[in-house]
N, C-alpha and C positions, 0 to 999 in steps of 0.2 A: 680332539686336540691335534693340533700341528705337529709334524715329523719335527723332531729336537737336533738340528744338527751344531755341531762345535768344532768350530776354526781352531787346531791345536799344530803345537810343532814345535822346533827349537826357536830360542831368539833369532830374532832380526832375519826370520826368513821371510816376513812382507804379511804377517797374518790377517792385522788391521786394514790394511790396503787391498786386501782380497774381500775382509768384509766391506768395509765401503762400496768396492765394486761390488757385490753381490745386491746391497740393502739402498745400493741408489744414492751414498748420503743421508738415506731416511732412518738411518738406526740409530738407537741413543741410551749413554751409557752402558755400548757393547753387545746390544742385543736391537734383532731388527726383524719384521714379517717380509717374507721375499716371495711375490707371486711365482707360481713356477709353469714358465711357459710351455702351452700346448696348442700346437694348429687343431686339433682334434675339437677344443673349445671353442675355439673363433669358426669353426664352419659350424657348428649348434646355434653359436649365435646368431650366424649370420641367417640361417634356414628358420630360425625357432621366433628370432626377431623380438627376445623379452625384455622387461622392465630392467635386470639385475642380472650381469655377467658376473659370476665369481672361479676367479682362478683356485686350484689346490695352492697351498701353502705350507713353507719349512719355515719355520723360527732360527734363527739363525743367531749363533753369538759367537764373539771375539771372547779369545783366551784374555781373562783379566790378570792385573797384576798379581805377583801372590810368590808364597813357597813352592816349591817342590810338590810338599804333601797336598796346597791349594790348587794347583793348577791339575794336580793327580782326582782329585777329589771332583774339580767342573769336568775332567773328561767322564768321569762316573754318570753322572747328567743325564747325556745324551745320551740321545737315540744313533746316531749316529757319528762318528769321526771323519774333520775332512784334517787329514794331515797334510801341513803346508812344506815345501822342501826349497831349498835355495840354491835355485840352477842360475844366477845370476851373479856380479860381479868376481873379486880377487879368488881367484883359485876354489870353486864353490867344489864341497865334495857334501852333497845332499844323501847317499846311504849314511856316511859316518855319523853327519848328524842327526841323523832320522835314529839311526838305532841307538844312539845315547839317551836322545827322547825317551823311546821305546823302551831302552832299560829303565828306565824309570816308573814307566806302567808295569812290565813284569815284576817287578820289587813288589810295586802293592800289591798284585796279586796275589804273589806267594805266600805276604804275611799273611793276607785273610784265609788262604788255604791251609796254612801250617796251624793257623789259630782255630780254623771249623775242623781241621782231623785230630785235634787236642779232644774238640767236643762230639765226633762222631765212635771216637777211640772208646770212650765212659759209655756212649748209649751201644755200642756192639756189646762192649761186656755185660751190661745190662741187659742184655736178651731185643734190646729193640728191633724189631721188623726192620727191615730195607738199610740198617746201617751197611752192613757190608758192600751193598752195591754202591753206596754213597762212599763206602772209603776206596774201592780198587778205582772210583773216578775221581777222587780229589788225588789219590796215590800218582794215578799216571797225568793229571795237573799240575800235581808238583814237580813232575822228572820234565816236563816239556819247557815247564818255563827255569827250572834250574839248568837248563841247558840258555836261557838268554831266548826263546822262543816263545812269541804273541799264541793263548790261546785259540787264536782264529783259525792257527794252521794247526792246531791239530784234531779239525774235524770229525768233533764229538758225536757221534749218534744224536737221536733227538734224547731220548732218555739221560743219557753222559750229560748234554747240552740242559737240562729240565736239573737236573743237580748240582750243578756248577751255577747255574743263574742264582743260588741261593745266597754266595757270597760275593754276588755281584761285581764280576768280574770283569775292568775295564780292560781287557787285551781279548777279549770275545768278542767286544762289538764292533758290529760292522763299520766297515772303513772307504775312507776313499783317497786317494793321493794326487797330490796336484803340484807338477814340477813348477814352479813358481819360476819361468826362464827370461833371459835377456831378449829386448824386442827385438833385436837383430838377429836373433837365433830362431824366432818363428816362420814357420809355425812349428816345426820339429822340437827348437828348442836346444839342439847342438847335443852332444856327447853326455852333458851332466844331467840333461830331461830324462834320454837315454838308459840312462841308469837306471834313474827310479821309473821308467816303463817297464824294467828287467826286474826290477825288486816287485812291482805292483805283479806280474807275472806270475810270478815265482811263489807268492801267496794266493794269488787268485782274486786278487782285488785290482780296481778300476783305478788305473792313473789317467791324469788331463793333464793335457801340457797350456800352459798359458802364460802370458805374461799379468800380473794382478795391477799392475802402473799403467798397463797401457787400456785392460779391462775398467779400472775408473774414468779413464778419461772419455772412453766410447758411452759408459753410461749418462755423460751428461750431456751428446749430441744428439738431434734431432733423428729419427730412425734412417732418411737416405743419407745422412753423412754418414751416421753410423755404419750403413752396407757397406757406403763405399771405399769407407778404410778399412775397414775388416778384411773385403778383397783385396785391398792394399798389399796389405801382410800374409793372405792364402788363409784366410779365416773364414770358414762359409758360417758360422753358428758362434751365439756368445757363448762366454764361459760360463755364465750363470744356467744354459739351456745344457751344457753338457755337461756340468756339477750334478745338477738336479735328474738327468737321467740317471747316472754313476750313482747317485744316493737312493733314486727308485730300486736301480737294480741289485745293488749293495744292502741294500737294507729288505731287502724281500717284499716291496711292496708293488702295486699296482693302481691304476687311477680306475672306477668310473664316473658316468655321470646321471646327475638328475636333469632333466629338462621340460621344460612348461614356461608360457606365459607370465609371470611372476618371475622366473628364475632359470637361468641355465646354469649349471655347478658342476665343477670336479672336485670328487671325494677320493682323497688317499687312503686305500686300504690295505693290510695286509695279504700276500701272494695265496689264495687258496683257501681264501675267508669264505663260509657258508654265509648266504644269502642271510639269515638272520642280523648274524657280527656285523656284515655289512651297513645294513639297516642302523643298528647302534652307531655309525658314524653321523648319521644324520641327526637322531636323539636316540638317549639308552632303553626309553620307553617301545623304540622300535622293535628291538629283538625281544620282549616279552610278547607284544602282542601281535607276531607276526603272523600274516595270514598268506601270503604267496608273494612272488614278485613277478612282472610285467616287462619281460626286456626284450632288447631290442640291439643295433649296432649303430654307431655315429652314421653309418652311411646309408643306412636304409633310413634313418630320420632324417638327413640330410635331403633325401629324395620327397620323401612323406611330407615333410612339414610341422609336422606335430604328431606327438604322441596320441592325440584324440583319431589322427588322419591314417593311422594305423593301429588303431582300436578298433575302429568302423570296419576296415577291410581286413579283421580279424587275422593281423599278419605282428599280433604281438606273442611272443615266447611265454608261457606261461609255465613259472617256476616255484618250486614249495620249497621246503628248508633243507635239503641237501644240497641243492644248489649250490656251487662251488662259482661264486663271482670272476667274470674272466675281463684281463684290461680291455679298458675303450667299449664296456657295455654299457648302455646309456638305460638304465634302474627305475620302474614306477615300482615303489613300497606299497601295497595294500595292509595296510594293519587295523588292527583291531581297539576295542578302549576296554 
């Protein structure tokens, strides 16, 4: 399944026009597949020379119409949050709005916390196992976002974090912030970008500064006009290329790849995935009948030619299931039936 990212944020801060730009035009009815670009890929291609290039892919959707409680309800969704902020025209002050947003995710949190310590409260008295540690973490849930604070900043342990997931908590998931600025104010984006690079800070999460009006326009020119107004404005890289790292590294994941004749692929997998879990990216039957894996680095196949060109000259990594998959390893699955 594709990383689930969701374009959310106050009104009229340019949400839709950031998806356009991200989905090319090609999304429909607010939801669009957006290849996520890697040079890593195109030199596999280029060495491996197969039938079927396939980029990794994020699902990407535009916040729909809706209530409060609706729009509370599609950030729950995702996998991931890109929060849009409005560093652009009359007087823009992108914290204030951002955290009105955001008091709005903390609300629902709480009720769903105050509502699961109603029901952890009956099973402690009941003698149940493990209530108690499930109440002193939804306890100190509640004090963090009764103070008006996203549970992302208060970096739960894994265990806290394994508790909290159960009332699925939209102010825990990973985030990303994108000052949505004036093109005359690129590439920095002027004083209001600013901000929200100080707020992105200040939590530990990734802001981009970009303009999303002038990001659509780039996506419908030919790739050298494209460079060369990018350089124009001091842009070396699109914003869909520095979303998509911000949402790799925001959301704990990592790419590798398969490659062969048939096929060169980048698989998005979770940061620290055994070799097995891996494997279930490609099908779920891999991680049952896994037998070893076969790796290697993009640039040792780059050199080789093929995974067969370095089977021969016995210079393939041969790895069993503790194997902790690391970005930009290029993956032969041996499995079993």
């Amino acid at each position: 399944m594709p990383v689930n990212v969701a374009i959310v944020g106050p009104a009229g801060v340019g949400k839709t026009t950031l998806f356009n730009a991200l989905t090319k035009g090609r999304g429909a009815d607010g939801v669009g597949m957006v290849d996520v670009p890697d040079e890593r890929l195109e030199r596999l291609a280029a060495a491996v020379k197969p039938k079927k290039t396939t980029p990794a892919q994020v699902r990407v959707e535009d916040t729909p119409p809706g209530s409060r409680a609706q729009r509370v309800a599609f950030a729950r969704q995702a996998d991931v949050l890109v929060k849009v902020a409005r560093c652009f025209g009359v007087d823009p002050e992108p914290v204030s709005e951002l955290d009105e947003f955001t008091l709005d995710l903390v609300l629902a949190d709480l009720a769903s916390i105050e509502r699961r310590l109603d029901v952890v409260a009956k099973e402690a008295r009941a003698g149940k196992k493990d209530a108690q540690l499930e109440t002193e973490a939804l306890t100190a849930a509640k004090a963090h976002l009764d103070a008006g604070r996203s549970l992302r900043t208060l970096n739960p342990d894994a265990e806290q974090k394994a508790l909290l997931l159960g009332v699925f908590p939209v102010t825990l998931k990973p985030a990303v912030y994108v000052a949505n600025a004036a093109e005359d104010l690129l590439p920095g984006g002027g004083d209001p970008a600013a901000k929200v690079t100080r707020l992105g800070a200040s939590e530990s999460t990734p802001a981009i500064v970009l303009s999303a009006r002038l990001e659509a326009e780039l996506a419908e020119l030919d790739p050298t006009e494209e460079a060369e107004m990018r350089h124009g404005y001091g842009i070396d890289e699109s914003g869909l290329g520095r979303i998509a790292r911000a949402v790799w590294g925001s959301g704990g994941l990592i790419t590798y790849f398969t490659a062969g004749e048939p096929e060169v692929r980048a698989w998005p997998c979770e940061r620290d995935a055994l070799a097995p879990q891996a494997a279930a990216k490609i099908h779920t039957d891999f991680e049952k009948h896994f037998i070893r894996a076969e790796v290697t680095s993009v640039d040792e196949l780059v050199a080789a030619g093929s995974m067969e060109a370095l089977r021969s000259a016995g210079k393939l990594r041969v790895e069993g299931r503790d194997y902790r998959v690391q970005d930009g390893d290029v993956v032969f699955f041996r499995v079993g039936r």
